[in-house]
C-alpha positions in Angstrom: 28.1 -8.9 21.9 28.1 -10.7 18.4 24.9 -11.9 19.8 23.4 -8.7 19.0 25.4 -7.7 16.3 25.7 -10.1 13.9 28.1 -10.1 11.1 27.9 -13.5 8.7 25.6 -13.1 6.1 22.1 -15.0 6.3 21.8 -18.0 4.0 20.0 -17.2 0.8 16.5 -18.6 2.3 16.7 -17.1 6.0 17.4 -13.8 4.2 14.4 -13.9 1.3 12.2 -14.8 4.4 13.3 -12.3 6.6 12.8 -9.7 3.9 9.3 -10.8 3.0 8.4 -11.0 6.1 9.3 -7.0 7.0 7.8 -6.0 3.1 4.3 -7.9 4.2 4.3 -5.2 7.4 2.1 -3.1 5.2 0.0 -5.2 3.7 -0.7 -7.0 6.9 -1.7 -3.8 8.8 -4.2 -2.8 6.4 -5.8 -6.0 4.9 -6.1 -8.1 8.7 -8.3 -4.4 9.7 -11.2 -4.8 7.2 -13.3 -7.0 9.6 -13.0 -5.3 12.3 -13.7 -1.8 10.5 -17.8 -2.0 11.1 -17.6 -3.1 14.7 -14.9 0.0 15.6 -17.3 2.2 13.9 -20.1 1.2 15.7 -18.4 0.9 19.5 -16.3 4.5 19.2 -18.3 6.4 17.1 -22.1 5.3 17.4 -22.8 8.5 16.1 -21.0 8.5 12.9 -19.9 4.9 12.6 -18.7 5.8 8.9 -15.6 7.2 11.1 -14.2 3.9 11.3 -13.3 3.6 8.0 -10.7 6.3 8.6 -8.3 3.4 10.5 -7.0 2.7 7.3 -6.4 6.3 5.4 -4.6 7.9 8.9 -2.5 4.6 8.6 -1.9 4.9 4.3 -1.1 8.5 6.4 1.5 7.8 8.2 3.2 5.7 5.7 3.3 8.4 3.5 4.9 10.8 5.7 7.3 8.3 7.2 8.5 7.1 3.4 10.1 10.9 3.0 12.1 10.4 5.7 13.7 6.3 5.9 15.1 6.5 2.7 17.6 9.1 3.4 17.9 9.1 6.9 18.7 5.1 6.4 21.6 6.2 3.4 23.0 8.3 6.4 22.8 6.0 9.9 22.2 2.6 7.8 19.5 0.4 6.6 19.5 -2.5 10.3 19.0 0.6 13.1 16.2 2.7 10.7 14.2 -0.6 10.2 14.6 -1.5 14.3 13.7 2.4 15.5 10.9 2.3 12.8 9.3 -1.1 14.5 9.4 0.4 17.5 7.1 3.2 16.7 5.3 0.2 15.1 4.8 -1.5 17.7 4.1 1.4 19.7 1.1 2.4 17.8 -0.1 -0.9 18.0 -0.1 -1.1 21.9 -2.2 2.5 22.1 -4.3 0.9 19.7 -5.0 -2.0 21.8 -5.9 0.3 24.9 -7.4 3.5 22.8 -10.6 4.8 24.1 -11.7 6.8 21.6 -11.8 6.9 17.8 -9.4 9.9 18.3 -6.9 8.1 19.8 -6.9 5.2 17.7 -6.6 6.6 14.7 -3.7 8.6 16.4 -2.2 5.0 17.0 -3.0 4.1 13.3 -0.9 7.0 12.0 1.6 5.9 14.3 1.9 2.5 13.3 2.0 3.5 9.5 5.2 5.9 10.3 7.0 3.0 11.5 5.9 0.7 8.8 7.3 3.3 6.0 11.2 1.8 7.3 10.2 -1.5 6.5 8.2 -0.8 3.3 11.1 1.2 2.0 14.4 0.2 4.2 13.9 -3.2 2.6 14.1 -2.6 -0.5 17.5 -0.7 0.0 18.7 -3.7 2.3 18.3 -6.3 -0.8 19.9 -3.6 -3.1 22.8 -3.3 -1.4 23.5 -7.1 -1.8 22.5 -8.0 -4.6 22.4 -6.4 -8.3 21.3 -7.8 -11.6 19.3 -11.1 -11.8 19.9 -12.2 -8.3 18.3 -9.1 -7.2 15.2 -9.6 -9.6 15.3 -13.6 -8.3 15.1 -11.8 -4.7 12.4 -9.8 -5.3 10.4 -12.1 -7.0 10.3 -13.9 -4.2 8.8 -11.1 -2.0 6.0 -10.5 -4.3 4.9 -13.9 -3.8 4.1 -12.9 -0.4 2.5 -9.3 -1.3 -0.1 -11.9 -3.4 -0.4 -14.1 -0.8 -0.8 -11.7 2.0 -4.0 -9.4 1.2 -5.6 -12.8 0.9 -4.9 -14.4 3.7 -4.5 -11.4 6.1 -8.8 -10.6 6.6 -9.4 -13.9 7.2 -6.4 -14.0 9.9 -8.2 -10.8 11.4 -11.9 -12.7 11.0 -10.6 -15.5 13.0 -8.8 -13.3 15.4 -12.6 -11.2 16.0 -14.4 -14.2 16.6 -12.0 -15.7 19.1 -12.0 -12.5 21.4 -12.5 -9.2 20.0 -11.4 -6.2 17.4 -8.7 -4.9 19.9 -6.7 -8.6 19.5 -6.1 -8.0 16.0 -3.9 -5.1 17.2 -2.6 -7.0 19.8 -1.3 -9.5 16.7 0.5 -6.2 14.8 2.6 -6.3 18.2 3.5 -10.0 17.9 4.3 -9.9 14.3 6.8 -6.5 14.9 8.3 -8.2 17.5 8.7 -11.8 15.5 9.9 -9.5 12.4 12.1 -7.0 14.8 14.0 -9.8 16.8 14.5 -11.9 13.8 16.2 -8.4 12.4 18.6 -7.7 15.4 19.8 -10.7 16.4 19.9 -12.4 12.9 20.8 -10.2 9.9 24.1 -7.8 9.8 24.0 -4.3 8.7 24.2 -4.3 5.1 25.1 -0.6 4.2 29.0 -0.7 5.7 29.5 3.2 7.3 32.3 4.2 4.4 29.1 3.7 1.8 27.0 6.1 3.9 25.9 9.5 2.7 25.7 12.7 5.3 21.9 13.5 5.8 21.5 16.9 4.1 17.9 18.8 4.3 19.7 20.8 1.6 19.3 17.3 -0.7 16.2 16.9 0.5 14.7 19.9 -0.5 16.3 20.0 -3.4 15.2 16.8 -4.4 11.9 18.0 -3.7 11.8 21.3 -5.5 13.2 19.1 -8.5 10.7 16.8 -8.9 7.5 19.1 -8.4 9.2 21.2 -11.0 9.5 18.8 -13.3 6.8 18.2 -15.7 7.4 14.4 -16.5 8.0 13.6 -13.2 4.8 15.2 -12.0 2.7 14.2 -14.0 3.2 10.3 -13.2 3.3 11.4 -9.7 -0.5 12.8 -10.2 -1.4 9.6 -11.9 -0.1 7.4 -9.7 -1.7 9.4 -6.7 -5.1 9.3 -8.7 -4.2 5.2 -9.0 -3.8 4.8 -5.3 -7.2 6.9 -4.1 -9.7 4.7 -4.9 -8.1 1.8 -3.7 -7.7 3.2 -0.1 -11.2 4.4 -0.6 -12.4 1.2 -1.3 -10.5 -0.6 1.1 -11.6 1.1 3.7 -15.7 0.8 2.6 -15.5 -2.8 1.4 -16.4 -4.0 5.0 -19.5 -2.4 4.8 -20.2 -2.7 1.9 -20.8 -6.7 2.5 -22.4 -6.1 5.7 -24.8 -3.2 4.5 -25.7 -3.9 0.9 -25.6 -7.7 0.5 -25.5 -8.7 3.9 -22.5 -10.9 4.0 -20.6 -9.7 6.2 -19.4 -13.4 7.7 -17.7 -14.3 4.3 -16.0 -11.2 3.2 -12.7 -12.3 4.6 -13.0 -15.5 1.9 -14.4 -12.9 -1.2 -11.9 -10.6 -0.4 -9.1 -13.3 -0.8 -10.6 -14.8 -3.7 -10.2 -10.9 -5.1 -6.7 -10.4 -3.9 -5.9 -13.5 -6.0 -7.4 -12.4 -8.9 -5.9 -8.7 -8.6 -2.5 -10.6 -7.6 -2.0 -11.9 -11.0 -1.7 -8.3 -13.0 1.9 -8.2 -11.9 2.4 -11.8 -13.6 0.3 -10.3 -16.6 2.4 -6.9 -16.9 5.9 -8.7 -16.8 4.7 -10.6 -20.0 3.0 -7.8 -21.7 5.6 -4.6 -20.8 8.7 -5.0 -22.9 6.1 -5.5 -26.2 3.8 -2.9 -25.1 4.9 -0.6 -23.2 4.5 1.1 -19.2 2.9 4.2 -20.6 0.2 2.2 -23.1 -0.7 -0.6 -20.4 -1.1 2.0 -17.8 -3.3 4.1 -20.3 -5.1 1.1 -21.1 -5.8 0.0 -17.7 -7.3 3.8 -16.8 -9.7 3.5 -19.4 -10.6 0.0 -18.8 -11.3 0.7 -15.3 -13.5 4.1 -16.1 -15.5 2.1 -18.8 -16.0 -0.8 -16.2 -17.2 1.6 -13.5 -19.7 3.2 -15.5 -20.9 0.0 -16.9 -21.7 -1.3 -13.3 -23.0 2.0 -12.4 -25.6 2.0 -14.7 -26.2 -1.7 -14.4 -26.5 -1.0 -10.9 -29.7 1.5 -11.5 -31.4 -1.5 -13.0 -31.4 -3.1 -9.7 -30.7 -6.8 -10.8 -32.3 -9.0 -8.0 -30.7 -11.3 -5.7 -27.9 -12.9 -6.1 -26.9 -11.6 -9.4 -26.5 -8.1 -7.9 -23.7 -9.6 -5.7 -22.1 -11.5 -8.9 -22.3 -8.9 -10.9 -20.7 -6.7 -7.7 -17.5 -9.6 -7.1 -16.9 -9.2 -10.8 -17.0 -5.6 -11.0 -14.1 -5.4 -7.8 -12.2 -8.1 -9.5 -11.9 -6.5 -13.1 -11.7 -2.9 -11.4 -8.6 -3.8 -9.0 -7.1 -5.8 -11.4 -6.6 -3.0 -13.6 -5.7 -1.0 -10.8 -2.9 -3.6 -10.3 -1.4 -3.1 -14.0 -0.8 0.7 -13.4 1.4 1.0 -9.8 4.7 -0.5 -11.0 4.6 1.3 -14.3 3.9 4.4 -13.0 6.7 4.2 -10.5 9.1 3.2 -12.7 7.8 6.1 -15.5 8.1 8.4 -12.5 11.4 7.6 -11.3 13.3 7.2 -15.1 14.5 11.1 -15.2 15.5 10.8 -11.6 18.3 8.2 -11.9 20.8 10.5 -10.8 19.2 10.7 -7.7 17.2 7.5 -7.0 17.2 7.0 -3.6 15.8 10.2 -2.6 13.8 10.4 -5.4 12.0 7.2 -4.6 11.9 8.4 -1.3 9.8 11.8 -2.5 7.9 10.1 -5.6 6.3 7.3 -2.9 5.6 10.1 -0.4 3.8 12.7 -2.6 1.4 9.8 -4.3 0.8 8.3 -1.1 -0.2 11.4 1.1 -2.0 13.3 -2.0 -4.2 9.9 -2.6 -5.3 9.7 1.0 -6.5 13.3 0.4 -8.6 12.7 -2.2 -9.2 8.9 -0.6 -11.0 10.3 2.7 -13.8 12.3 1.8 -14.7 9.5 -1.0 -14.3 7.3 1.7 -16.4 9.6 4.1 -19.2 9.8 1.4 -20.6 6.8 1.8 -24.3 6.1 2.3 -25.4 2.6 2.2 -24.5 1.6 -1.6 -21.8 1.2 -3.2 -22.8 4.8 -5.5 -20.5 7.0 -3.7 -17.1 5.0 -4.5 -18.1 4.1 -7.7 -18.4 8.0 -8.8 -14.9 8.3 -7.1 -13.3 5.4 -8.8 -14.7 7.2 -12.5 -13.7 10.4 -11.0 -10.3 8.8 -10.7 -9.9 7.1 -13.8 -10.5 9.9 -15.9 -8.3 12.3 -14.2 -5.7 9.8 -14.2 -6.8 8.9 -18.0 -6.0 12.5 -18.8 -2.9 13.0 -17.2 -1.6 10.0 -19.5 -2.4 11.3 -22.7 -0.8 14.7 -21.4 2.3 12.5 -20.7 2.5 12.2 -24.6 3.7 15.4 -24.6 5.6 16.4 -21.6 7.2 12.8 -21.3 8.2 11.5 -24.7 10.8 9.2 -23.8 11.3 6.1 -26.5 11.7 3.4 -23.7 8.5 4.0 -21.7 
């Protein structure tokens, strides 16, 4: 029986693995796709092989939806059997998406597999809260951002190498080795960390009332909008990127390595933002990064119309993607931390809410960006402006419906 239930605590290292390991889930999911996102296009939806880039929005989906539920159903049952039932449908998705037949059905699988990856993307984070506070807990999560740099990069070219050794359906067949790696490590390794006394009753009562408090309140909301505006062209672009190479500058065999080489680059804003926040500011560094990315995009846009020959209209391109999602990088922590500061009282649920609402309102405005693509880059770079600007103006409103000193 203690076999499956253990009950000493991991070691230090064993447990900052284990953790990165199930925070990665996301990351992993989306990034190893890109590849593969042409091919699927092509083989399930010859007639509108633009289709395929909708793997990754019904997945950012999925997550959405499932990150309003784990956080309180995982306060009320505990952290170890929410992360286990949320791998399951995990890995579930991942097995219809090996066998799907149609573009339907997979991207039925994909929003699958993003439900169960919202427990591990937010049950996680509760599990190292509730053992550790203060500076260990920072020293803890340090640690796992390593791995959110480190993964985007390495994660296409794991998916690359995976398509060229057999085929686009094997990179699914890897989501269901790494669940299963992840979800055995969980259940036979690491005890429950959130003891039943410490549990709180699952009320839909809280939960709407959670809900109609933060929709109703003015500076919650509107870092909610911004962060949602933050998030769409991201998805947007992740999901055209793919073709992007293939279609436009035809290289289509090394976007796994410029893709890393951009996650690297876009990695460091976190390293830049810890250094520059307590003198600055979240509110100014994530008004300064909106308006940094606008001006950037309508910069390339118009240097774009010049039509700079080869291979300066690819430089120019890797530079623009890593200045644009570097920026992007300075504004997602700030804006979840401006966002959750009036909700203290109720952070668990708030979180809960706050990550939900950004996430499923960017994939709305995410998709038909996504779907408007027609051969150039054009499209995306309108919706990244678009964006910026609506996200630019819902800062400066934040001067006046969310004046607090700290921010």
């Amino acid at each position: 029986m203690s076999r499956w239930t253990p009950t000493r605590p991991l070691r230090f290292g064993e447990f900052v693995a284990l953790m990165a390991l199930l925070s990665s889930t996301v990351a992993f999911s989306i990034d190893a796709m890109l590849p593969a996102l042409p091919t699927i296009g092509q083989e399930l939806s010859p007639a509108n092989p633009a289709r395929g880039q909708l793997i990754i929005t019904s997945f950012v989906f999925g997550l959405g939806v499932g990150t309003l539920i784990c956080g309180p159903v995982s306060d009320a049952f505990g952290r170890k059997s929410v992360l286990l039932a949320g791998l399951a449908l995990y890995l579930l998705g991942a097995v219809m998406a090996v066998w799907a037949p149609t573009i339907e059905t997979l991207l039925a699988a994909r929003f699958l597999q993003g439900l169960g990856a919202s427990a591990p993307r937010v049950v996680a984070t509760a599990m190292v809260r509730d053992l550790y506070s203060g500076r260990n807990m920072a020293r803890v999560t340090s640690f796992i951002m390593t791995v959110f740099v480190l993964v985007p990069a390495l994660a296409p070219s794991m998916g690359a190498g995976i398509i060229w050794l057999s085929n686009w359906r094997m990179v699914f067949f890897s989501f269901v080795v790494f669940g299963l790696i992840s979800g055995l490590w969980l259940m036979l390794r690491q005890p429950e960390s959130l003891p039943p006394e410490n549990r709180r009753p699952l009320h839909l009562r809280s939960l709407v009332r959670a809900l109609v408090e933060i929709v109703t309140n003015p500076a919650v909301m509107v870092y909610v909008l911004a962060l949602t505006f933050a998030f769409a062209p991201l998805f947007a672009w992740l999901s055209n990127l793919p073709m992007i190479f293939d279609d436009v500058y035809d290289r289509a065999s090394t976007f796994h390595f410029w893709f890393a080489a951009t996650a690297l680059v876009a990695g460091t804003a976190a390293i830049v933002n810890a250094k520059l926040v307590l003198k600055l500011g979240m509110k100014r560094i994530a008004t300064w990064a909106f308006a940094w990315q606008a001006t950037v995009s309508a910069l390339f846009l118009g240097l774009m119309q010049m039509g700079l020959p080869a291979p300066w209209d690819f430089a120019l391109f890797f530079a623009f993607m890593c200045t644009a999602f570097f920026s992007i990088g300075l504004t997602f922590g700030n804006l979840n931390a401006l966002a959750l500061q009036p909700l203290g009282h109720m952070a668990g649920i708030g979180a809960s809410v706050v990550m939900s609402l950004s996430t499923v309102g960017s994939v709305l405005i995410a998709v038909p960006i996504s779907l408007a693509y027609d051969g150039t880059p054009i499209p995306l770079i309108f919706g990244m402006i678009l964006c910026a600007c609506t996200a630019l103006s819902l800062m400066l409103l934040a001067r006046r419906v969310a004046q607090e000193d700290t921010a």
